[in-house]
C-alpha positions in Angstrom: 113.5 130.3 118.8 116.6 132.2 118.1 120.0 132.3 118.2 122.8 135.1 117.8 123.9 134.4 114.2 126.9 136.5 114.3 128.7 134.8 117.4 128.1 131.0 115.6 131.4 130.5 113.4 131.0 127.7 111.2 132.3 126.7 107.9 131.9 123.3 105.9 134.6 122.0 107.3 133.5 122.3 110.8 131.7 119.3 110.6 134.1 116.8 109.5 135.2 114.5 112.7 131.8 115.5 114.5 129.8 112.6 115.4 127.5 111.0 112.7 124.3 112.3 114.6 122.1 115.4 115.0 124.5 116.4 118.0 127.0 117.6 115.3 125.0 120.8 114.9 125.6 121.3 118.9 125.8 125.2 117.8 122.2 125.3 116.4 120.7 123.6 119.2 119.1 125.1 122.2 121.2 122.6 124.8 123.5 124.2 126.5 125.0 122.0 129.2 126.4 118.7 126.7 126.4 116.8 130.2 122.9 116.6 129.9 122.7 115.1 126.3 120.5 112.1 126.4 121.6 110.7 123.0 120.7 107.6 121.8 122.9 108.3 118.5 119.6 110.1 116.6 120.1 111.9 113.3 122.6 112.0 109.8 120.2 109.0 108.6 120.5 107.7 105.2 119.9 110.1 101.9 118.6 107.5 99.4 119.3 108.5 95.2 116.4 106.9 93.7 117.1 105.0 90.6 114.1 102.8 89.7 111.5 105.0 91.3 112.8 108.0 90.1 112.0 106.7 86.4 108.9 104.9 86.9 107.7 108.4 88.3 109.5 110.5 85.1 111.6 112.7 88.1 115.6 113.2 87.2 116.9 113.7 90.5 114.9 112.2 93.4 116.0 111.2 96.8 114.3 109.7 99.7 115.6 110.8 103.3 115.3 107.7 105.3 114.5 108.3 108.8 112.8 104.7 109.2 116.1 103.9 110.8 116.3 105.9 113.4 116.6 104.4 117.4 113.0 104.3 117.8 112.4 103.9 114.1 110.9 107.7 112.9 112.1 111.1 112.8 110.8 111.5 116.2 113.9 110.7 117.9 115.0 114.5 116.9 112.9 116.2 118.9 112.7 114.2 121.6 116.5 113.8 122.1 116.7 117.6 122.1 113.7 118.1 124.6 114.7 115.3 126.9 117.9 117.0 127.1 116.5 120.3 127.7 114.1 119.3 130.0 117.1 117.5 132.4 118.9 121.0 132.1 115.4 122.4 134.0 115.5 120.1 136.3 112.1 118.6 136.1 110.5 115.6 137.9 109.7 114.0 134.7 108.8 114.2 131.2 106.2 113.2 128.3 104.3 114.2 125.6 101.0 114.0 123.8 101.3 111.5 120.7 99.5 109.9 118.1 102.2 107.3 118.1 105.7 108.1 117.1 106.6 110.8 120.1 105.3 108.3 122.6 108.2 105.6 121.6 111.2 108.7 120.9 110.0 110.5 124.5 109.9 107.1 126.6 113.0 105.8 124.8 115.2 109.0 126.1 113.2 109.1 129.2 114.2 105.8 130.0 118.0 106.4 128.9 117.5 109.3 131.1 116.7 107.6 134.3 113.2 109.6 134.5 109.7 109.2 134.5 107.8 109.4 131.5 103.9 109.9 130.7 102.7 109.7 127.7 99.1 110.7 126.5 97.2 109.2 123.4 94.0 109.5 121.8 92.2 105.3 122.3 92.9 104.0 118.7 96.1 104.5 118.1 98.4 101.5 116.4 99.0 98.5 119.0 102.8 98.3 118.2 103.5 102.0 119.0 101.6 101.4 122.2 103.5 98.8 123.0 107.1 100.1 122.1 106.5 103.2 124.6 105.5 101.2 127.5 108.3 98.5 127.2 110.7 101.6 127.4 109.0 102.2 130.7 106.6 105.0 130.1 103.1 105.3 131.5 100.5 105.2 128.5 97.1 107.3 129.6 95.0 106.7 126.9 92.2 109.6 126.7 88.7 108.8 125.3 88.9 111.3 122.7 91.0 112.3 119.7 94.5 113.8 119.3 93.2 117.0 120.5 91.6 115.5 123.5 94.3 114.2 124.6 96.9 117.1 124.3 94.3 119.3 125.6 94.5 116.8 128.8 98.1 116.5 128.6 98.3 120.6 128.9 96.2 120.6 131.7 98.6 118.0 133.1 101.7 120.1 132.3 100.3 123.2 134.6 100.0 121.1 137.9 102.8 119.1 137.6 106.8 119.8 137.3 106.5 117.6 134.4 108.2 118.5 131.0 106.0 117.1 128.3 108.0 117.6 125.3 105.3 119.3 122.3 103.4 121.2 125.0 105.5 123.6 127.7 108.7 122.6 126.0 107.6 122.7 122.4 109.6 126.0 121.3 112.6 123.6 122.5 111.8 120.4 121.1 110.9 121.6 118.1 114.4 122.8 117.1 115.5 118.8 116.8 113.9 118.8 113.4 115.8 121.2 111.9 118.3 119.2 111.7 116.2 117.1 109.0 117.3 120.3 106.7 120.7 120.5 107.9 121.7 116.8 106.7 119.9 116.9 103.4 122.4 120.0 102.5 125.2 118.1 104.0 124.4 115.1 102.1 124.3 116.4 98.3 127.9 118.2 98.7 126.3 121.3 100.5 123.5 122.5 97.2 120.1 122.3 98.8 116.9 120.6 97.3 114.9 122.4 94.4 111.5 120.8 96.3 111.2 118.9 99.6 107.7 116.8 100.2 106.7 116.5 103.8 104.1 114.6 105.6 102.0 117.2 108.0 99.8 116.8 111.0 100.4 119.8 113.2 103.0 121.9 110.8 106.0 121.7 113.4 107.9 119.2 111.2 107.5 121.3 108.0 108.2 124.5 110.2 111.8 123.2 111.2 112.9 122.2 108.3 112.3 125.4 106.5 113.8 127.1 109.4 116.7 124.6 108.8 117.5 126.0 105.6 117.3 129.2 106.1 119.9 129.0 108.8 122.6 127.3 106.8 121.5 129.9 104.7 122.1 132.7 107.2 125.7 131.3 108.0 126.9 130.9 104.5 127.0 127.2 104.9 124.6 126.9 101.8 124.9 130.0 98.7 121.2 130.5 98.5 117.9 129.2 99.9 115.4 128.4 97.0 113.8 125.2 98.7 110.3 125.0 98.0 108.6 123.4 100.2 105.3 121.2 99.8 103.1 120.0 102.3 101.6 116.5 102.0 98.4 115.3 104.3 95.8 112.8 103.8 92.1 113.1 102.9 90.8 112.3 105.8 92.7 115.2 108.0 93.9 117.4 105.7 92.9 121.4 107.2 96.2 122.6 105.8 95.8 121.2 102.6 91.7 122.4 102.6 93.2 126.4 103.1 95.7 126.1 100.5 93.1 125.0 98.1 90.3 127.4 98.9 93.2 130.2 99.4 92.1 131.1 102.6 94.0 132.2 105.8 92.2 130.4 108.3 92.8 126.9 109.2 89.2 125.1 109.6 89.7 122.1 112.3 89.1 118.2 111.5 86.6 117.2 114.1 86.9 114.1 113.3 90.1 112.3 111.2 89.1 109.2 109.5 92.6 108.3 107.9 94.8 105.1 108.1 97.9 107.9 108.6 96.8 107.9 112.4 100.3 110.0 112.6 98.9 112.7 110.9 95.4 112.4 112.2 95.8 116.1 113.8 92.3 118.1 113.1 93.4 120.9 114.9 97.2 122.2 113.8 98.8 124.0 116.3 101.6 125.0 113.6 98.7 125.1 110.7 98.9 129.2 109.8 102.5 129.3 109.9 102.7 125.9 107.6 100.7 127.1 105.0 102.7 130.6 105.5 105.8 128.6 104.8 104.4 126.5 101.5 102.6 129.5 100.1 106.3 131.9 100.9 108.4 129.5 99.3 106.5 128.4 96.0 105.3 124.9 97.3 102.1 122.9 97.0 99.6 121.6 99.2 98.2 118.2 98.4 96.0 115.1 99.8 96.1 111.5 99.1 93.1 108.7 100.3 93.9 106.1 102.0 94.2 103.6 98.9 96.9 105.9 97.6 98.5 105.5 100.7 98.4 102.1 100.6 99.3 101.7 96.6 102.7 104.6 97.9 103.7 102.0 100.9 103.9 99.2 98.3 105.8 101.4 95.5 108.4 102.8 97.7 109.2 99.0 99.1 108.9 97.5 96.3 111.4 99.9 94.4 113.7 101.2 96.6 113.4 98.6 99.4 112.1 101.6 101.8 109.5 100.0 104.3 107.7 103.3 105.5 104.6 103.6 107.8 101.3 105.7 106.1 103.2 108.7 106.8 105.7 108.1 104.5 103.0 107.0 102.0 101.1 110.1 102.0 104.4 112.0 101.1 105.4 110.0 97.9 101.6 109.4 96.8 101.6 113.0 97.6 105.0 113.7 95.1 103.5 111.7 92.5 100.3 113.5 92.7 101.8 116.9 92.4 104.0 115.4 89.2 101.3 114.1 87.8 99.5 117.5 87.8 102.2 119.3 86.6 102.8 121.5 89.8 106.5 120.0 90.3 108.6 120.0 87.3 110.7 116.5 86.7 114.1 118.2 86.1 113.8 119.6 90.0 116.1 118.2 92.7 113.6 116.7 95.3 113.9 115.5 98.4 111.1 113.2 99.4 111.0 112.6 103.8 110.1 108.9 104.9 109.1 110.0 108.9 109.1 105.9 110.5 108.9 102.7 109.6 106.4 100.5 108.7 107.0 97.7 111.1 105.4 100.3 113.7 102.0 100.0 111.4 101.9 96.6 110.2 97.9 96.1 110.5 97.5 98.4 107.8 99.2 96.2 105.0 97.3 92.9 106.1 94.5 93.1 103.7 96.4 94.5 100.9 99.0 92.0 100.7 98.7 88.5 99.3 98.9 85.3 101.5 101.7 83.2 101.8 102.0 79.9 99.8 102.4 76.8 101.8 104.2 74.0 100.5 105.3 70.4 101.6 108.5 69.5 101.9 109.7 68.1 98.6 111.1 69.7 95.8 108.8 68.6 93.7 106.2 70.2 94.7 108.0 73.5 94.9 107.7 74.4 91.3 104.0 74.7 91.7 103.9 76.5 95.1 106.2 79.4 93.3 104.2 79.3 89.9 
């Protein structure tokens, strides 16, 4: 999607008593009618300067953009705020999306702010908590015998006999545009001088997509002097078709039949943004890297443990992604890099249980505390 450059007027002082949400870049957004802005106060989440991470890992300048604390806790509530909006502007009977988590909880969260219906299709296996947050909101949860790509090739079906609005399929050029603003902020936040490298977690490209796009429209306005961003894309092992083309430096992107990863976020085999992602790493001087699930894991614990982040598998296959890539030597430590966290861990809890220890019991007597706490 588009917009006519030359008729948006902004400066960096536009900005300044604009609401501290993703609404504040109205301009940029493809919402026309602001009565119709469900907004659930979305966006301008914290930037995070690393300190002890940042020299455990040997990196000058690293920051983590926190979007764990969003409404519905992950980036999710960008696009979904965006296409829920757009949708009520077309007038549709209801809305909903295919997910392999996150969307489900952002959709059915504006849906129900909304006042509309919401259905939401996943693939059977998803996390219980994410299943559960969508359907408290109100939504109704089809859960399709298949994978991801089952279920949004049901959902699509679903789309063409209904006046439904299902965010990622017939309004995806829409709903997309919501994580832009994940660029946007990150240039707003370090005094308007963009990243040297941003590391972002990838299932179907879309995310990685918008934010380069975000760039390179503050670029196009003069709201940042140049756009040098390079931009790398991190996915694990065990769905990784992206990562598999970079390597092999070849053009076509060779579908996952069947993910085996505990990043069940990212657990797209079949990338309906995959060309134009690996167009967008390869174009800007970025890397391609994947991480097994024990990395994952190890990242989770790291990132909590040192910067007090508590970030879902997503989130842990972008920083054991960064540290991979520094490690190897293909991102310099004197870079400025921007590291996204995409949703919080409380959504994914079952995936820590066997890697962290139990608690200690103790009677009540102080005493016996000194031994409890070794």
């Amino acid at each position: 999607m588009t917009y006519e450059y030359d008729s948006i007027h902004l400066d960096r002082t536009s900005f300044a008593n604009r609401p501290k949400t993703l609404w504040r870049y109205f301009d940029l957004l493809p919402v026309g009618d602001k009565s119709k802005i469900v907004d659930l106060g979305a966006g301008y989440t914290i930037l995070h300067k690393s300190q002890r991470l940042a020299k455990l890992l040997g990196i000058k300048d690293l920051y983590f953009k926190d979007d764990t604390v969003n409404p519905t806790y992950s980036f999710k509530d960008r696009p979904a705020t965006v296409g829920v909006s757009k949708a009520l502007e077309f007038g549709v009977e209801a809305v909903g999306c295919a997910s392999t988590g996150n969307l489900a909880g952002a959709t059915a969260a504006h849906a129900a702010k909304a006042g509309i219906p919401c259905y939401i299709f996943v693939p059977v296996g998803i996390e219980l908590n994410k299943i559960v947050q969508a359907s408290t909101y109100g939504a109704k949860i089809i859960v399709v015998k298949g994978t991801y790509d089952d279920a949004n090739r049901l959902a699509a079906q679903a789309a063409e006999n209904h006046n439904w609005a299902l965010l990622n399929i017939n309004i995806r050029s829409y709903y997309v545009e919501g994580s832009k603003t994940l660029a946007y902020e990150v240039c707003e936040q370090l005094d308007w001088n963009p990243p040297d490298h941003v590391i972002v977690p990838t299932a179907s490209g879309a995310l990685l997509c918008a934010i380069s796009k975000g760039f390179k429209e503050f670029c196009e306005l003069g709201l940042i002097k140049e756009n040098r961003v390079k931009i790398s894309c991190a996915q694990p092992y065990g769905c990784s078709p992206i990562v598999s083309a970079f390597k092999t430096g070849s053009s076509e992107i060779l579908p996952v039949e069947h993910p085996e990863t505990i990043a069940k976020s990212l657990a797209i085999g079949e990338p309906g943004d995959g060309a134009y992602t690996l167009r967008t790493v390869q174009e800007t001087g970025g890397s391609a890297e994947s991480v097994t699930d024990s990395e994952i894991v190890n990242a989770i614990q790291l990132l909590a443990k040192t910067e007090g982040i508590f970030t879902e598998p997503a989130g842990g296959v972008a920083l054991a992604t960064l540290k991979k890539l520094v490690g190897q030597g293909d991102i310099s430590p004197d870079e400025k890099i921007v590291c996204y966290i995409t949703g919080n861990g409380l959504k994914t809890t079952e995936t820590l249980l066997n890697h962290i220890p139990k608690p200690v019991e103790v009677e009540p007597k102080i005493e016996l505390l000194a031994t409890a706490v070794g």
